[in-house]
C-alpha positions as CSV (number, residue, x, y, z in Angstrom):
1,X,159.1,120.9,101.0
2,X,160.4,124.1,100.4
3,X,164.3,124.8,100.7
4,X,165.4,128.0,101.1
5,X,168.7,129.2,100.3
6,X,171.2,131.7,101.8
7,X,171.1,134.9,100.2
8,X,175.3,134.3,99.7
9,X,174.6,131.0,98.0
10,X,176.3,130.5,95.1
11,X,174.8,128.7,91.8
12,X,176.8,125.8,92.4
13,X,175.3,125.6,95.7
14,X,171.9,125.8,93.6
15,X,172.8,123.1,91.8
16,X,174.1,121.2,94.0
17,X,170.6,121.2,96.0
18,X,168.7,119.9,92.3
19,X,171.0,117.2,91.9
20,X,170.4,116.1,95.3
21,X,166.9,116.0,95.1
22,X,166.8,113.9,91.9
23,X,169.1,111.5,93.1
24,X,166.4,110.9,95.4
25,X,163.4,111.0,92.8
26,X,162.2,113.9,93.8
27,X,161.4,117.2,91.1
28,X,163.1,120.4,91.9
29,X,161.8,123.7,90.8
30,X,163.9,126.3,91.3
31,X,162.8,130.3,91.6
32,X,165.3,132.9,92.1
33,X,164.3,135.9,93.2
34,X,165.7,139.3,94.1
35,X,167.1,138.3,97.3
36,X,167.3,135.2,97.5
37,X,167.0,131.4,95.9
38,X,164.5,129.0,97.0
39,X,163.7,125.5,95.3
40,X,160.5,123.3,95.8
41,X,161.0,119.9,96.2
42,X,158.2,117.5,94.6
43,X,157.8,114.1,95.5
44,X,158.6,111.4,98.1
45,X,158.1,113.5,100.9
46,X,159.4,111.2,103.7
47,X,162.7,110.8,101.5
48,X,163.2,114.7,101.2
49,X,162.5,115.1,104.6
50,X,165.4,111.9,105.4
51,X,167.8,115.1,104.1
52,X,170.0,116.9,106.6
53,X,169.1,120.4,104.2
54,X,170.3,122.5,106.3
55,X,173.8,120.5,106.6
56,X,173.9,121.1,103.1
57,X,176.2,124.4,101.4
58,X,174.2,127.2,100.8
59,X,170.5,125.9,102.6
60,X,169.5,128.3,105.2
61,X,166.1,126.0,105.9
62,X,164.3,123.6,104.6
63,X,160.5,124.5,105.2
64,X,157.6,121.5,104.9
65,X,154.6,123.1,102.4
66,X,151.0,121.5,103.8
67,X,149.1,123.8,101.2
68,X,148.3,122.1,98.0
69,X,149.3,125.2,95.8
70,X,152.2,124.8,96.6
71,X,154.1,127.2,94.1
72,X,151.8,130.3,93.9
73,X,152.1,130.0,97.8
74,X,153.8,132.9,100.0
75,X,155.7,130.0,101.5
76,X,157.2,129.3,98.4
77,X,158.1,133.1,97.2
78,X,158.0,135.5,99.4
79,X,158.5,138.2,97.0
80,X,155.9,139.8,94.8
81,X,155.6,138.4,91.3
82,X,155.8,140.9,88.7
83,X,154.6,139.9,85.4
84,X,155.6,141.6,82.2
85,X,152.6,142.2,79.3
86,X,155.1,143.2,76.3
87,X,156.3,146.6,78.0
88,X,154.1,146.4,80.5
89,X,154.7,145.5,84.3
90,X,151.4,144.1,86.4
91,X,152.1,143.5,90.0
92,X,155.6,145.2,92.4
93,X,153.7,148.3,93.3
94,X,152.2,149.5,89.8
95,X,148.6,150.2,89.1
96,X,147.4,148.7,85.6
97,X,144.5,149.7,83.7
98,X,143.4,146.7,80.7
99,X,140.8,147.7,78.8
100,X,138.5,147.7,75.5
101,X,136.0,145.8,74.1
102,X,134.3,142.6,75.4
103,X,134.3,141.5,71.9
104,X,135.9,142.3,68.5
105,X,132.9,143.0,66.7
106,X,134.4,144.5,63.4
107,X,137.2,147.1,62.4
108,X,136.0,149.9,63.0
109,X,134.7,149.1,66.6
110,X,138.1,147.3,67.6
111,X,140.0,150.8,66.3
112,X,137.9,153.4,68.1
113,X,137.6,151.9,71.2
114,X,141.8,151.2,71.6
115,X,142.4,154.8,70.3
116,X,140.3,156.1,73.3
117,X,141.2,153.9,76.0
118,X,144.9,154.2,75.2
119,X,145.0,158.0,75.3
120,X,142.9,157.3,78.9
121,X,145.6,155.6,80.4
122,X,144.9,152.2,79.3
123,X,148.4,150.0,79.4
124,X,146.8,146.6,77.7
125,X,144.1,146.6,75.3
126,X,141.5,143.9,76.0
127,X,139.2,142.1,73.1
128,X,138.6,138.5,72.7
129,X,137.9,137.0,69.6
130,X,136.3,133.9,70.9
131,X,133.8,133.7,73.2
132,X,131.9,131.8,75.5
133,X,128.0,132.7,75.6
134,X,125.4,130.7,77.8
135,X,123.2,130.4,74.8
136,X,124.5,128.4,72.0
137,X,122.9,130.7,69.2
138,X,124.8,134.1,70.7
139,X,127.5,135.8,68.8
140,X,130.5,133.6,69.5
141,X,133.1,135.6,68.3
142,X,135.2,136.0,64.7
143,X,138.2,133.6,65.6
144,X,141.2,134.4,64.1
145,X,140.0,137.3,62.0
146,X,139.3,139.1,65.7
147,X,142.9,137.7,66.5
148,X,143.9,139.9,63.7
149,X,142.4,143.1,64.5
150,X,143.7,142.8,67.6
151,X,147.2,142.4,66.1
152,X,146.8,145.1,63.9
153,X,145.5,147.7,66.6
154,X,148.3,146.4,69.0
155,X,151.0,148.1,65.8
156,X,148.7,150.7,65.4
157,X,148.4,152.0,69.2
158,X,151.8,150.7,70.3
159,X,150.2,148.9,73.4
160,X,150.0,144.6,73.9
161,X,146.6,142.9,74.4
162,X,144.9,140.1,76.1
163,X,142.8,137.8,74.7
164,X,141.1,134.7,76.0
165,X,141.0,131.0,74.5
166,X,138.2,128.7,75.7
167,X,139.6,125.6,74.2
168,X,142.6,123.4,74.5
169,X,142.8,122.9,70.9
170,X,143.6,127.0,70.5
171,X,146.1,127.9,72.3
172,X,148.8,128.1,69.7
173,X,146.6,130.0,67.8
174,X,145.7,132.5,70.7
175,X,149.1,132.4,71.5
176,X,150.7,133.0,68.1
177,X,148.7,136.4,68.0
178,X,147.9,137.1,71.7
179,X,150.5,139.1,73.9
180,X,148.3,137.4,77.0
181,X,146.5,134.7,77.1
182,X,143.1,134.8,79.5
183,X,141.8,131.9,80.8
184,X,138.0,132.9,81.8
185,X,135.5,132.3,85.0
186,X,133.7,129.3,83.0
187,X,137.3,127.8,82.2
188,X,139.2,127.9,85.5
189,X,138.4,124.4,86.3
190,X,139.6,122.7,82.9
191,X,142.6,121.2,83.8
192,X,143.8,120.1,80.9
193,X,143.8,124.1,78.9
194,X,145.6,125.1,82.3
195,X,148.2,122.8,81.5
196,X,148.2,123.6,78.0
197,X,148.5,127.5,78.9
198,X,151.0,126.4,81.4
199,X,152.9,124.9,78.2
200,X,152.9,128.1,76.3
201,X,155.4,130.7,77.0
202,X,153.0,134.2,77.0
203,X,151.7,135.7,80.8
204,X,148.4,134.2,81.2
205,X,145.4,135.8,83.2
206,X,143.4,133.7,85.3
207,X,140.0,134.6,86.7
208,X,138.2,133.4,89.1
209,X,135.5,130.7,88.6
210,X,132.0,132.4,89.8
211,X,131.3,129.2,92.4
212,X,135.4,128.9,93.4
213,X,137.2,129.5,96.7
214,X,140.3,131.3,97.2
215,X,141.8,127.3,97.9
216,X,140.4,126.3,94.3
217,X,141.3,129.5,92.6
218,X,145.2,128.9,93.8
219,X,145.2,125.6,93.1
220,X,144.4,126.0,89.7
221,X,147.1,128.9,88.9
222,X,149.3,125.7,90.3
223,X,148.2,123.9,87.1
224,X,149.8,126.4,85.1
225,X,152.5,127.1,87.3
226,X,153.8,123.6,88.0
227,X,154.1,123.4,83.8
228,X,156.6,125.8,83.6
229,X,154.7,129.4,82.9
230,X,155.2,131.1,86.7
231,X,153.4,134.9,84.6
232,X,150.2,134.4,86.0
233,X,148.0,137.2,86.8
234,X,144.8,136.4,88.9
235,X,141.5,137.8,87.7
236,X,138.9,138.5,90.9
237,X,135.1,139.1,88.4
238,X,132.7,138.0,91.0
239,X,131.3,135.4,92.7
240,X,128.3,134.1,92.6
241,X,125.8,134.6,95.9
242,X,122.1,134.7,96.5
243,X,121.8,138.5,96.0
244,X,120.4,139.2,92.6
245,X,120.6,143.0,92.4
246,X,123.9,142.6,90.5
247,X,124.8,140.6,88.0
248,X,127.9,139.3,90.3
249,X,129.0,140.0,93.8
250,X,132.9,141.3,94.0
251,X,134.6,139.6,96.9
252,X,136.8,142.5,97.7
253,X,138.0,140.4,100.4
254,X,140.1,138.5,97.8
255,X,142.6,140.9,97.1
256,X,143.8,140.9,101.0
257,X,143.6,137.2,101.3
258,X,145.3,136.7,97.8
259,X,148.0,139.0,99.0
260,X,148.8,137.5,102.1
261,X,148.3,133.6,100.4
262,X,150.1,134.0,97.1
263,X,152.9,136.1,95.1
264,X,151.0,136.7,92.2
265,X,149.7,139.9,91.1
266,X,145.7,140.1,91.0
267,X,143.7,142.4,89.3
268,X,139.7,143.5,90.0
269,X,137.3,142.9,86.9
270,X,134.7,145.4,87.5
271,X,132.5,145.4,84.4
272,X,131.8,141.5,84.9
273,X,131.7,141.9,88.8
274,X,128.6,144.6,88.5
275,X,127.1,143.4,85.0
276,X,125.7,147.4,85.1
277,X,127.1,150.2,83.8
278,X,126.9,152.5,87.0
279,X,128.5,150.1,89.1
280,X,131.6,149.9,87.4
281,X,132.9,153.1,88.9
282,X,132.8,152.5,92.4
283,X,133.7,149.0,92.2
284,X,137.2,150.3,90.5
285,X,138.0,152.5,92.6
286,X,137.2,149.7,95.3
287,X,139.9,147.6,93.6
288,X,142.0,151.2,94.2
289,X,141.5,151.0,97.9
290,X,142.0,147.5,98.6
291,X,145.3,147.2,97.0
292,X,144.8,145.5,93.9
293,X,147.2,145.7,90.9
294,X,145.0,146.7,88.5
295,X,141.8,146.5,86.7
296,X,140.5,145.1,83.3
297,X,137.4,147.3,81.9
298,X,134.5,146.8,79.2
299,X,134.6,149.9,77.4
300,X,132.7,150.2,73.8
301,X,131.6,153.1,71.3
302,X,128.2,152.0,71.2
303,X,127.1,149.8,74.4
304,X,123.5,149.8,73.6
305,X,124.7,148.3,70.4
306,X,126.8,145.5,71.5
307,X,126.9,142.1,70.6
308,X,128.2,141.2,74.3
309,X,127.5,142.5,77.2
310,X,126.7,146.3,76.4
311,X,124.8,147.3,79.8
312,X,128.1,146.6,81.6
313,X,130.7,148.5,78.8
314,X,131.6,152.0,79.4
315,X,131.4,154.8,76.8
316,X,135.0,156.2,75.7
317,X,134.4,159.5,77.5
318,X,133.3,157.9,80.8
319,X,136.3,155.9,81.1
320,X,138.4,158.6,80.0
321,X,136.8,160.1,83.3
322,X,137.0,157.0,85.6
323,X,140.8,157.2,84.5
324,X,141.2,160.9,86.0
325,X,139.7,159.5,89.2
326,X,142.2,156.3,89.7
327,X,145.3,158.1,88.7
328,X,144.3,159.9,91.8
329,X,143.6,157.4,93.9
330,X,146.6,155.2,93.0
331,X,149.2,158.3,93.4
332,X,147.8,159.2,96.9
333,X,147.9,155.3,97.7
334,X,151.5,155.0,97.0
335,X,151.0,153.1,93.2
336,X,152.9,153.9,89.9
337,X,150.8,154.2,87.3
């Protein structure tokens, strides 16, 4: 059940809603938004429902939820979640560009790359120091030494980063260095890091599993949510079909159907959605057209010599130019950037 409250309600009309609901056993999470206040009630749903709400001071309605994400739902906020990265604002009408390298491979590549993406435009630099590779024997990642770099090229650029954590067991880590955590396609399913990121207070990034419906994708940004962390930024990187020409298909379908289904921001992963280098292009300035809020790019100095997914990384001059091309886009469009 959602209760929605009257945009004169005061906060002890707020409070007086919670206390309600728990004398009933029932979990109220409150979100308060530019407009208005409206509270989700978890629980006994026969018990809420036993409640005259709208009898009560400062309910306008009290409105059942039949989705099971119930919190990243449009029903629950109607307003646009804008999440914060540091400085940085993804989501409310902004057009963000993430990028860097797949993996921090060493210094020297970590330092290059985020000097050229930054003066492209880039607003987050990306670089994970951990990573998970379908072969065993593949370059994993350096751990907390690429955790590090990152750091250190975040003080030397002036611009937060993203990085992703693959494992339960590192997300204090991650998030001890990390001004984003990213949970990735392969973990969007593990319930138990969502809850863990959910724990954590940093904006998270979650992309979409390469099998997972829109239904499966929301409900697990309700893991995280429903633990406290409501900075969630979807990830759409492909989908998984029978066509084998690319190494994923983009749904660009997503980004409408997100939009009308949930608050939260969601960004278009081109590099991963292609897996080739002359695909990223178009498919970012897809992610212009359909309305997305940004997009997160592979970019590295030497692609043909990359531990991780070089045929899909851009060189620093081509996404210099692919940066010219979405600033224009994204003014004529109506996005800040």
């Amino acid at each position: 059940m959602i209760i929605v409250m009257r945009r004169e309600a005061t906060p002890a009309d707020i409070a007086g809603v919670v206390a309600r609901l728990e004398q009933i056993g029932c979990e109220a999470h409150v979100s308060q938004g530019q407009v208005r206040t409206v509270i989700g009630a978890i629980g006994d749903r026969a018990a809420v429902q036993m409640v005259p709400w709208e009898a009560v001071p400062g309910v306008e309605r009290a409105v059942p939820v039949l989705k099971t994400f119930k919190f990243v739902s449009r029903d629950f906020q109607d307003e646009d979640t804008i999440v914060k990265v540091g400085g940085v604002s993804i989501g409310g009408g902004s057009f963000t560009a993430i990028a860097g390298p797949c993996a921090v491979e060493d210094r020297e590549q970590l330092m290059r790359t985020a000097e050229a993406v930054v003066a492209a435009g880039a607003k987050v630099l990306r670089g994970d120091a951990f990573k998970p590779r379908t072969s065993p024997y593949s370059f994993q990642g350096l751990g907390e030494k690429g955790l590090q770099l990152m750091a250190e090229a975040r003080e030397t650029f002036g611009v937060p980063f993203v990085a992703e954590v693959l494992d339960a067991r590192d997300v204090e880590l991650v998030s001890s260095y990390a001004d984003m955590l990213r949970v990735g396609t392969r973990n969007m399913a593990n319930y138990t890091l969502l809850a863990e990121v959910g724990r954590q207070p940093k904006p998270v990034q979650l992309k979409r599993g390469f099998t997972a419906t829109l239904e499966e994708w929301l409900n697990a940004a309700e893991y995280i949510y429903k633990e406290g962390n409501h900075e969630i930024v979807l990830v759409e990187r492909g989908i998984r079909t029978f066509e084998t020409a690319a190494r994923n298909t983009l749904d660009i379908t997503a980004v409408p159907l997100i939009k009308r289904m949930s608050h939260l921001p969601i960004m278009i992963d081109p590099s991963h959605s292609g897996g080739k280098r002359d695909l990223v292009a178009p498919l970012a300035r897809a992610a212009v057209g359909v309305g997305a809020d940004g997009i997160m790019v592979d970019v590295h100095p030497a692609p043909d010599a990359a531990l991780v997914d070089g045929e899909q990384a851009l060189l620093p001059a081509e996404f210099a130019d692919l940066m010219v091309t979405i600033r224009s886009l994204a003014l004529v469009l109506g996005f800040t950037v």
